[in-house]
DSSP file (Angstrom, degrees, kcal/mol; ACC not computed):
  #  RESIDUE AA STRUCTURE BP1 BP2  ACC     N-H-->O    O-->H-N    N-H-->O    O-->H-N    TCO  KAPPA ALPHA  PHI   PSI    X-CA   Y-CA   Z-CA
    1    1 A X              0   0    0      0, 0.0    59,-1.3     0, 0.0     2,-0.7   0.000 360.0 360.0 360.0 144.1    0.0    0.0    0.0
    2    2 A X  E     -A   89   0A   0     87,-3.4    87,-0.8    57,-0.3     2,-0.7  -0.801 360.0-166.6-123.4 108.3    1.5    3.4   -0.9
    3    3 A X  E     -A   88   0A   0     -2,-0.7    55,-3.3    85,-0.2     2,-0.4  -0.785   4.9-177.6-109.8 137.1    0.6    6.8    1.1
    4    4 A X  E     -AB  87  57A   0     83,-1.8    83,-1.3    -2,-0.7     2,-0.5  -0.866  15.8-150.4-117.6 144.2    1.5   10.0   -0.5
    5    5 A X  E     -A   86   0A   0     51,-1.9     2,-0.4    -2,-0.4    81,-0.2  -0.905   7.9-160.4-115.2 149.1    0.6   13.0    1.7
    6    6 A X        -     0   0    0     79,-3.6    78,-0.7    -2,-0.5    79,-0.4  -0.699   8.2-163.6-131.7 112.6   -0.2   16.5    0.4
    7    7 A X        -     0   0    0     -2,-0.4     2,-0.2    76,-0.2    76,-0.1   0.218  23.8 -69.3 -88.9-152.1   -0.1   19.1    2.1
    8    8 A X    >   -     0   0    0      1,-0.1     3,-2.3     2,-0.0    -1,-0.1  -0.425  51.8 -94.9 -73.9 142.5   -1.4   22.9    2.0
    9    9 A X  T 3  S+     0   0    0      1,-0.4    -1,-0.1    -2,-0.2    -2,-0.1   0.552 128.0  52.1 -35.9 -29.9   -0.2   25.9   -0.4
   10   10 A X  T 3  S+     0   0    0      2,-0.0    -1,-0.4     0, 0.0    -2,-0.0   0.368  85.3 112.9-112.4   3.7    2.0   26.9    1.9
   11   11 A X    <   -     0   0    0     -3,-2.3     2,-0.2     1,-0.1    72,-0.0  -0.122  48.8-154.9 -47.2 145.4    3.8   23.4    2.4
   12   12 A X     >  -     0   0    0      1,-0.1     4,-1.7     0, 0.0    -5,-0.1  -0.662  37.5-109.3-124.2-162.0    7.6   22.9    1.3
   13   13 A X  H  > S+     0   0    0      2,-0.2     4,-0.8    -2,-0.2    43,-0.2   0.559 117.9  66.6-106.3  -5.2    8.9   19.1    0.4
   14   14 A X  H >> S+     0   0    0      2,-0.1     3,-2.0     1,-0.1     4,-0.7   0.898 112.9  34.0 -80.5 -72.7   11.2   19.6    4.4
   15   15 A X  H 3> S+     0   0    0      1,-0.3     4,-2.3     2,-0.3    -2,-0.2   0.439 107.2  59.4 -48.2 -31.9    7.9   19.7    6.0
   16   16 A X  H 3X S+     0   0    0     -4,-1.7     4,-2.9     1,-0.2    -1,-0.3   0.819 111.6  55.3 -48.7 -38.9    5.8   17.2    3.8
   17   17 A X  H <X S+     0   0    0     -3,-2.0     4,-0.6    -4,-0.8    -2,-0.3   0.716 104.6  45.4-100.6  -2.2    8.9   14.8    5.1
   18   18 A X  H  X S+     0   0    0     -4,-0.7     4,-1.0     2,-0.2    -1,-0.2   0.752 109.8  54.7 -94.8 -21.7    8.6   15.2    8.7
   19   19 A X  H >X S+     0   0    0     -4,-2.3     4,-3.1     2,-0.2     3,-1.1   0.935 103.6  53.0 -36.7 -51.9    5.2   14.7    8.6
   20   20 A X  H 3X S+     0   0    0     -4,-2.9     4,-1.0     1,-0.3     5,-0.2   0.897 114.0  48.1 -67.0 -20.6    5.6   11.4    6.6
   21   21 A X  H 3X S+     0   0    0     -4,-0.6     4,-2.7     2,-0.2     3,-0.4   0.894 111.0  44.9 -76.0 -24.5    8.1   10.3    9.7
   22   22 A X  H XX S+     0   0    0     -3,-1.1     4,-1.9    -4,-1.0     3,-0.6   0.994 117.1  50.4 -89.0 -59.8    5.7   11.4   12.4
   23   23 A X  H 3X S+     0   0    0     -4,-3.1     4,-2.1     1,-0.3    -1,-0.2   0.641 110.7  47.3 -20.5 -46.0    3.3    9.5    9.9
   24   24 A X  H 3X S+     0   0    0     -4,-1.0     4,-3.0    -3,-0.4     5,-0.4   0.833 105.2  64.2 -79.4 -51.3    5.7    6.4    9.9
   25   25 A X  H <X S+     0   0    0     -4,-2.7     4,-1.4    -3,-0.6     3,-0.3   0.961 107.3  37.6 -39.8 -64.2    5.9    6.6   13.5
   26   26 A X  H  < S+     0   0    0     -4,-1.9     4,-0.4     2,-0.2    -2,-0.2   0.933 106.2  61.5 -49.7 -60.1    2.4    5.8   14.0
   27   27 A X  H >< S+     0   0    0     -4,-2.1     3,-0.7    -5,-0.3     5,-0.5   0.847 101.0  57.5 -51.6 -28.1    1.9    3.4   11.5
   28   28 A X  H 3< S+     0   0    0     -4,-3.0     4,-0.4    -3,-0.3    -1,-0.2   0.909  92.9  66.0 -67.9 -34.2    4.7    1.1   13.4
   29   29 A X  T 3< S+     0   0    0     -4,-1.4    -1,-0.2    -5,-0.4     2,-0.2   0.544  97.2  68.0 -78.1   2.0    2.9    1.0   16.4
   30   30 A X  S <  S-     0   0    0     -3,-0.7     2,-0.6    -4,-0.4    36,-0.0  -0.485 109.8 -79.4 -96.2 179.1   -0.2   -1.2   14.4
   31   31 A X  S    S+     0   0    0     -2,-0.2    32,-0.3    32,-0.1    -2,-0.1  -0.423  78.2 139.8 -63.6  28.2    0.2   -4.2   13.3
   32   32 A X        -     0   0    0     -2,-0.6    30,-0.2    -5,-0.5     3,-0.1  -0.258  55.2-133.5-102.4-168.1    2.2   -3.8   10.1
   33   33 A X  S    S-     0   0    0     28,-1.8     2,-0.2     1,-0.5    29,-0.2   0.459  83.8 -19.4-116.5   3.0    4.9   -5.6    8.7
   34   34 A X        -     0   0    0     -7,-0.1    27,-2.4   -10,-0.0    -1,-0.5  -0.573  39.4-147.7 157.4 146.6    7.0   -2.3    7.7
   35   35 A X        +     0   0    0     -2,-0.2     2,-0.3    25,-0.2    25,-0.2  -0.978  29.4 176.9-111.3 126.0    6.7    1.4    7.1
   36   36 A X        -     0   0    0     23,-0.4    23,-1.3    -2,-0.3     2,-0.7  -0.965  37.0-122.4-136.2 133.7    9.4    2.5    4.3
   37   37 A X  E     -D   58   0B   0     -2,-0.3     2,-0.4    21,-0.2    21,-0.2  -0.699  52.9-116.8 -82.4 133.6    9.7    6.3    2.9
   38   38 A X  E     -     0   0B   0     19,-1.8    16,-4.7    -2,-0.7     2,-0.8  -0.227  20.8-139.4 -75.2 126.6    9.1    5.3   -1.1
   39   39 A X  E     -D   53   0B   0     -2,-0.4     2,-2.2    14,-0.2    14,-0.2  -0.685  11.6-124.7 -96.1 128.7   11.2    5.7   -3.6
   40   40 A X        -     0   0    0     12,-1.4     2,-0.2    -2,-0.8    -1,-0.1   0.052  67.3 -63.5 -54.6  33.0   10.5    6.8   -7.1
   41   41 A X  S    S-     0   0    0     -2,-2.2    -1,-0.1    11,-0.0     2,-0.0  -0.637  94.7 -12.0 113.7-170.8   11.8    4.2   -9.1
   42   42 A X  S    S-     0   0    0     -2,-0.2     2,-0.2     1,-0.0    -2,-0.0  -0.324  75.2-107.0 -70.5 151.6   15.5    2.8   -9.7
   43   43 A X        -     0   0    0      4,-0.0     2,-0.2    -4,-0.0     6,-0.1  -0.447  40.9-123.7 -61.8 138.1   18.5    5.2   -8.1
   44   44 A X    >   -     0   0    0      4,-0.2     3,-1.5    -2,-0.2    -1,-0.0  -0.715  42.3 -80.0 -98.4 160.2   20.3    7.0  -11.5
   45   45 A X  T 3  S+     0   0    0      1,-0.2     2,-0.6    -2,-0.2    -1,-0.1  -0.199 122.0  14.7 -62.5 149.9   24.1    6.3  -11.8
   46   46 A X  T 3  S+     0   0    0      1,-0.1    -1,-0.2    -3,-0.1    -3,-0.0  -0.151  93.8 125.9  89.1 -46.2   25.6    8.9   -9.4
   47   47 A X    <   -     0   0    0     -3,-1.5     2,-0.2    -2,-0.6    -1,-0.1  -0.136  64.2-119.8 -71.5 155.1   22.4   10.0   -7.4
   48   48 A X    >   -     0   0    0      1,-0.1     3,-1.0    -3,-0.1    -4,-0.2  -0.674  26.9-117.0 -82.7 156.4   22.6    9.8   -4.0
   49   49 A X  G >> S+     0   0    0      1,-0.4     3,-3.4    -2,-0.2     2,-0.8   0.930 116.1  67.1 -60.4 -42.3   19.6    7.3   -2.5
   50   50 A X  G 34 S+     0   0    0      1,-0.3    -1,-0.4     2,-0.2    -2,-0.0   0.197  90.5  54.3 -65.7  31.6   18.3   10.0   -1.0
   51   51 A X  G <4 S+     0   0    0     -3,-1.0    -1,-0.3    -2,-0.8    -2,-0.2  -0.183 106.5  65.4-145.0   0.8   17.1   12.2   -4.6
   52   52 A X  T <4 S+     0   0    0     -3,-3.4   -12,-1.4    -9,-0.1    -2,-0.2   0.740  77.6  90.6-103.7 -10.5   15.4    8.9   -5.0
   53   53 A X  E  < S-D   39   0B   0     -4,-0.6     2,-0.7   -14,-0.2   -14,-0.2  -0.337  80.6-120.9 -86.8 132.4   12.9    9.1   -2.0
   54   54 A X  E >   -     0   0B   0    -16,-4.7     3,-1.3     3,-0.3     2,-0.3  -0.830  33.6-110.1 -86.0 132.4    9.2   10.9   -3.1
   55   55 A X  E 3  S+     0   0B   0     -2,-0.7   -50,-0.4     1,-0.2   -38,-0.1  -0.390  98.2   3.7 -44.0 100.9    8.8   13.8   -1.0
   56   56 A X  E 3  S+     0   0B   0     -2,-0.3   -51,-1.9     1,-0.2     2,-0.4   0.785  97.4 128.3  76.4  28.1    5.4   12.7    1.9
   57   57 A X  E <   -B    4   0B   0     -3,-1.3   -19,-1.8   -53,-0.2    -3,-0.3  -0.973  36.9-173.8-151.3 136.6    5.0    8.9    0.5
   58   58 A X  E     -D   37   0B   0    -55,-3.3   -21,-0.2    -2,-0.4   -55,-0.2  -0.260  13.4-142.2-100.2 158.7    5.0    6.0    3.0
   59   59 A X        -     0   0    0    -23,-1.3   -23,-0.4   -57,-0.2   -57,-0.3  -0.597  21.9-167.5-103.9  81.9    5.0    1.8    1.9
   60   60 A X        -     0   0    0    -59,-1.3     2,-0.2   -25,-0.2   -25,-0.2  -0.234  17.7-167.6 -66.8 139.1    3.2    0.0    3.9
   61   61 A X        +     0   0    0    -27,-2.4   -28,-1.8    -2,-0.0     2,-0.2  -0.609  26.6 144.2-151.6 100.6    3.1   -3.3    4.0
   62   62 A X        -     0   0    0    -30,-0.2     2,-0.5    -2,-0.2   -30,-0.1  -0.409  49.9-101.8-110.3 156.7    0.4   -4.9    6.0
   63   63 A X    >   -     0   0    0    -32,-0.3     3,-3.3    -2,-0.2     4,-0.4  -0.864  45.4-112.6 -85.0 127.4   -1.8   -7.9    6.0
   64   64 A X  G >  S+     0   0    0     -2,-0.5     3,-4.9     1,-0.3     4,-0.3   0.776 112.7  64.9 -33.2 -38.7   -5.1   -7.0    4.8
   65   65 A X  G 3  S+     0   0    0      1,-0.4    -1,-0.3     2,-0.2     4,-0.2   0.390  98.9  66.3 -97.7  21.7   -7.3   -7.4    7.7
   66   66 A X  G <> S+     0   0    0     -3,-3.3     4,-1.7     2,-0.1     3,-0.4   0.433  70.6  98.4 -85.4  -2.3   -4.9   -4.1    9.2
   67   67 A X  T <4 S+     0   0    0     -3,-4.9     4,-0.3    -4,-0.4    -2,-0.2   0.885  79.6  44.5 -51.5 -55.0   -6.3   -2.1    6.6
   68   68 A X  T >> S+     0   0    0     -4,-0.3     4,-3.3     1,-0.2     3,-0.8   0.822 106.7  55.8 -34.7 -54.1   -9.1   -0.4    9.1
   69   69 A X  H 3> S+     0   0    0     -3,-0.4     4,-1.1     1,-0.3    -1,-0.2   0.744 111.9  45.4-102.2  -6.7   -7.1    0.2   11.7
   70   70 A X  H 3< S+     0   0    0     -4,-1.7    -1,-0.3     2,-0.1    -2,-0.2   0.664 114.2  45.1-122.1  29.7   -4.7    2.3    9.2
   71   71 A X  H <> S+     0   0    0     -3,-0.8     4,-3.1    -4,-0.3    -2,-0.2   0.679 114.0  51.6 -84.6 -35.0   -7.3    4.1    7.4
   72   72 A X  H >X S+     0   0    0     -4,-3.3     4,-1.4     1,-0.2     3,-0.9   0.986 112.1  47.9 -65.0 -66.5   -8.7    4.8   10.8
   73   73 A X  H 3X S+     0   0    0     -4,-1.1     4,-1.8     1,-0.3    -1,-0.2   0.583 112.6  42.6 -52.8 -25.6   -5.3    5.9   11.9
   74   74 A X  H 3> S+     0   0    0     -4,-0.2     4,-1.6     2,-0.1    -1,-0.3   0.867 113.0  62.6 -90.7 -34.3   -4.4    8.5    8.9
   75   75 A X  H <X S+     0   0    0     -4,-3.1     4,-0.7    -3,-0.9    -2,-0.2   0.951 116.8  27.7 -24.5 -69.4   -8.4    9.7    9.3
   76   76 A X  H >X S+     0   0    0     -4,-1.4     3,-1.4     1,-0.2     4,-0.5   0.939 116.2  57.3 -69.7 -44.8   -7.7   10.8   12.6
   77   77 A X  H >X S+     0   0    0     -4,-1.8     4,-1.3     1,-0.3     3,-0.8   0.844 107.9  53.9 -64.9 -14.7   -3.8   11.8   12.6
   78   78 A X  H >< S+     0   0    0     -4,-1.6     3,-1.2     1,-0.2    -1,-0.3   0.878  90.3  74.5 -68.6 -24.3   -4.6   14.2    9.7
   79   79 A X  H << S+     0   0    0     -3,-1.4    -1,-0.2    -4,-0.7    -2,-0.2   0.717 106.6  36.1 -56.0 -45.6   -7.4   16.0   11.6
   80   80 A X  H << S+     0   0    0     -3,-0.8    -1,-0.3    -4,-0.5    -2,-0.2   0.597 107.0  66.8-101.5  -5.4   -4.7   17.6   13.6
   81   81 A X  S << S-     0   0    0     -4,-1.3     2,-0.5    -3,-1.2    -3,-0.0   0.106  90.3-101.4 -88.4-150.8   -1.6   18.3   11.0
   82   82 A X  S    S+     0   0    0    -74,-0.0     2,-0.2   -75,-0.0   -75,-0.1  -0.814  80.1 131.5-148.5 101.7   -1.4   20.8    8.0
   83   83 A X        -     0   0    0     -2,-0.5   -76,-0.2    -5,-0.2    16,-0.1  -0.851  39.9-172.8-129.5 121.6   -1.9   17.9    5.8
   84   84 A X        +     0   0    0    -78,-0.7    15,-2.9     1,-0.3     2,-0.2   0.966  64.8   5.3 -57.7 -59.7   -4.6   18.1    3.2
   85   85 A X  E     - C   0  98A   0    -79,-0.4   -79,-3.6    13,-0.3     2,-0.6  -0.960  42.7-163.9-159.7 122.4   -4.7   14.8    1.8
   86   86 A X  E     -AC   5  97A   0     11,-2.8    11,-2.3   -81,-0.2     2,-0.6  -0.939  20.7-165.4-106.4 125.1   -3.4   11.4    2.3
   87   87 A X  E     -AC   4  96A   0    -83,-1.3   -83,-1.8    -2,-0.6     2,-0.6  -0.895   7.1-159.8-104.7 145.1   -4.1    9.7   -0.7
   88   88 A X  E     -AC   3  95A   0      7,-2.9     7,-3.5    -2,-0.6     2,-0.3  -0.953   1.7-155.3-123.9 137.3   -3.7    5.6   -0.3
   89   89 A X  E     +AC   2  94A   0    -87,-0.8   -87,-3.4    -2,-0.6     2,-0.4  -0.833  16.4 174.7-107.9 126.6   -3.2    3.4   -3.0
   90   90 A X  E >   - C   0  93A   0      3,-2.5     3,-1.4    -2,-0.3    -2,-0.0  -0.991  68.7 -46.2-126.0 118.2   -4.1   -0.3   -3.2
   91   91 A X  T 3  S-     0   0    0     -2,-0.4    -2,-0.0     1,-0.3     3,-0.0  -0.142 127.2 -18.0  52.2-112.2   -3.6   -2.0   -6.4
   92   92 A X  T 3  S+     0   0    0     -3,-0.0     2,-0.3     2,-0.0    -1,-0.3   0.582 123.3 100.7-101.8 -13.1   -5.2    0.2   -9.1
   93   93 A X  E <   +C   90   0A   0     -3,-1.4    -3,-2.5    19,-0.1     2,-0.4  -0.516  45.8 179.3-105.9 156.5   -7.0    1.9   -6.4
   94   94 A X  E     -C   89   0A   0     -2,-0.3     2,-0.6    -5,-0.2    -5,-0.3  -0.866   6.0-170.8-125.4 149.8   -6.6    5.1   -4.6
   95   95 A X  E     -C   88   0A   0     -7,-3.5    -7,-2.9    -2,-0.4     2,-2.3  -0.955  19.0-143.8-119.3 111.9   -8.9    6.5   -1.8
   96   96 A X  E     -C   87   0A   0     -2,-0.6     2,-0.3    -9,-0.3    -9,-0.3  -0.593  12.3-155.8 -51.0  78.9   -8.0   10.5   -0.7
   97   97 A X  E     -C   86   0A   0     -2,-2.3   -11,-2.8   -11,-2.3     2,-0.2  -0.753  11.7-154.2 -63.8 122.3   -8.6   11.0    3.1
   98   98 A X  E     -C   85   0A   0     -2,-0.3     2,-0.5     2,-0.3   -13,-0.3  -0.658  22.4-121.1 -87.3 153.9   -9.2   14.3    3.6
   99   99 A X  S    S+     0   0    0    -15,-2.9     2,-0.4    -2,-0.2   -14,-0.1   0.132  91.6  93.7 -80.5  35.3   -8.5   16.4    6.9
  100  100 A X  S    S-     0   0    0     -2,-0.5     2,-0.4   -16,-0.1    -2,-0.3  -0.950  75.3-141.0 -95.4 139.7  -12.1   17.1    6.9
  101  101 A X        +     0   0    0     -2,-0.4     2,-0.2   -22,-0.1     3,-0.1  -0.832  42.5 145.4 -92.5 136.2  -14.5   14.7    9.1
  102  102 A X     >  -     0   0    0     -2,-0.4     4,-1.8     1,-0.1     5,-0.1  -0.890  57.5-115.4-168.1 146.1  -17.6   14.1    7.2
  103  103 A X  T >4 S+     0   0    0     -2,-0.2     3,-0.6     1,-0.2     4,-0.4   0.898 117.0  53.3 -29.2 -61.8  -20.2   11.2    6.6
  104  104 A X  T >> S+     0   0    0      2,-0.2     4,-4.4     1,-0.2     3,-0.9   0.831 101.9  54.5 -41.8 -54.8  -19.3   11.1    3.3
  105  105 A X  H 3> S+     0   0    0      1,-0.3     4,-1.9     2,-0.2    -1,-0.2   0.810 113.5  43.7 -49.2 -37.5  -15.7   10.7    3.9
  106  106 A X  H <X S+     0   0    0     -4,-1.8     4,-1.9    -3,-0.6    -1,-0.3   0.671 104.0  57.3 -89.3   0.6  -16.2    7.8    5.9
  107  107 A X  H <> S+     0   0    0     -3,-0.9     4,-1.9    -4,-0.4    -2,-0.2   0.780 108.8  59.5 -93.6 -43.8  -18.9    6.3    3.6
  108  108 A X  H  < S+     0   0    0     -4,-4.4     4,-0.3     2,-0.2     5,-0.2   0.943 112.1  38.4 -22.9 -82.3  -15.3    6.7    1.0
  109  109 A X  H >X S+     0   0    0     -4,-1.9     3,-1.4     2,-0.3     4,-1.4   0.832 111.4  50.3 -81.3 -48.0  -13.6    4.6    3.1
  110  110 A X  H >< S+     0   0    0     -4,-1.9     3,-4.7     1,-0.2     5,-0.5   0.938 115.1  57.1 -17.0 -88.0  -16.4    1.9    4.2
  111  111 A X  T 3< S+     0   0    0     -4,-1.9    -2,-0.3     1,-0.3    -1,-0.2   0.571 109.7  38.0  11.9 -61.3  -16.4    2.1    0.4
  112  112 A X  T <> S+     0   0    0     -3,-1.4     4,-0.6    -4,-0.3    -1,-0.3   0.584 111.7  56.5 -86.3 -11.1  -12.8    1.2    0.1
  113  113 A X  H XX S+     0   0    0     -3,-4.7     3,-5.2    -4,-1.4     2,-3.5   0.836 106.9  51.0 -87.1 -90.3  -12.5   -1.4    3.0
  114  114 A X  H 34 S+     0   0    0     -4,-0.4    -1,-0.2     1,-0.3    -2,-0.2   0.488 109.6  49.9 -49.4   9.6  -15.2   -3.5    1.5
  115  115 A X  H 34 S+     0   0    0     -2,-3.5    -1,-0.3    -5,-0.5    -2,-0.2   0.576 136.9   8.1-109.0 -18.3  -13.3   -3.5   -2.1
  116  116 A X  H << S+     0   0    0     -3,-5.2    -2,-0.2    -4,-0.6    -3,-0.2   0.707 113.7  76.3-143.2  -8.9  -10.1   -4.5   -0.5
  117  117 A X  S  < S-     0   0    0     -4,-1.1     2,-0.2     1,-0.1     3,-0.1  -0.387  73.0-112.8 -99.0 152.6  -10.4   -5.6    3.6
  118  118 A X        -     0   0    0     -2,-0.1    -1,-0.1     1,-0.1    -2,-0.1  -0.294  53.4 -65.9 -73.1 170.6  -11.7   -8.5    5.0
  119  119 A X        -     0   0    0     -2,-0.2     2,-0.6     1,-0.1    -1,-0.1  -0.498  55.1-104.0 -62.3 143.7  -14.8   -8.4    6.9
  120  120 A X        -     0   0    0     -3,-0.1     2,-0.5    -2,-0.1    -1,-0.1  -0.511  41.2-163.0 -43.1  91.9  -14.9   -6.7    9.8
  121  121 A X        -     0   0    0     -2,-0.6     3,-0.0     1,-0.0    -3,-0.0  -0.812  26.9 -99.6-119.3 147.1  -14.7   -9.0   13.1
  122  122 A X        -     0   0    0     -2,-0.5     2,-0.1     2,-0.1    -1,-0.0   0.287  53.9 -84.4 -33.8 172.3  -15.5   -8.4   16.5
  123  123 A X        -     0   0    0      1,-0.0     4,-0.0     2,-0.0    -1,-0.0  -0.434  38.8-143.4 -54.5 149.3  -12.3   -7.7   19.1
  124  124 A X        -     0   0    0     -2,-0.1     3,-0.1    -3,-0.0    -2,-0.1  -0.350  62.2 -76.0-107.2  47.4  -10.9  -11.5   20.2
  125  125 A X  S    S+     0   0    0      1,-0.2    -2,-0.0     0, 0.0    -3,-0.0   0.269  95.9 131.2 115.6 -25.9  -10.3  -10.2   23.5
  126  126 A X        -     0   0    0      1,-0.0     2,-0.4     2,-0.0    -1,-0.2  -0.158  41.4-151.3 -56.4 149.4   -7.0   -8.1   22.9
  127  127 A X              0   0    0     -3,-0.1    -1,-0.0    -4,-0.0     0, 0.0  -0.984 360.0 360.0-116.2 145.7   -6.7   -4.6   24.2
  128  128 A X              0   0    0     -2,-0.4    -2,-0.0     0, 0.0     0, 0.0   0.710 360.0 360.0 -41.9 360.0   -4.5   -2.0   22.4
């Protein structure tokens, strides 16, 4: 799964990338199997690795049935940053979260879970 953040007119590409670590941060603390800043493609002769990194975009790499709990978790963390839009990409599809709460938004993401998540199942017992 690939999350690109965008942020606001007045964003520059140093701040888009300390978001995506505070971003990264969060996401380790679920259940995933790794958070990576994404790279645009193969390194060109010369470049340093870093000129290869896209500017606010995460990899994720999860098991589906974590999908929820990191939709839920970029839903909420955007609410408070000067983030616009995270858009996440699954396969061919990409869902925008926006830092607006609305019905809609979450009817988006319902939307998205049930094209690519498992069913939903109660808590087994666990607590966070």
């Amino acid at each position: 799964m690939q999350l690109v953040l965008a942020g606001g007119q007045d964003s520059d590409q140093e701040e888009l990338d300390e978001l995506a670590l505070q971003l990264r941060e969060r996401l380790l603390e679920l259940d995933v199997d790794g958070v990576e800043l994404s790279r645009s493609g193969d390194i060109p002769a010369g470049a340093k690795p870093v000129d290869a990194i896209t500017v606010g975009a995460l990899a994720v790499t999860a098991a589906p049935f974590v999908l929820r709990s990191v939709l839920d978790l970029v839903r909420t963390w955007i609410e408070t940053r000067p983030v616009r839009t995270v858009s996440i990409t699954l396969g061919d599809d990409t869902l925008d979260v926006e830092a607006v709460s609305s019905a809609e938004q979450q009817r988006l993401i319902d939307a998205f879970l049930a094209a690519h998540g498992p069913e939903p199942e109660p808590a087994g017992g666990q607590g966070e």
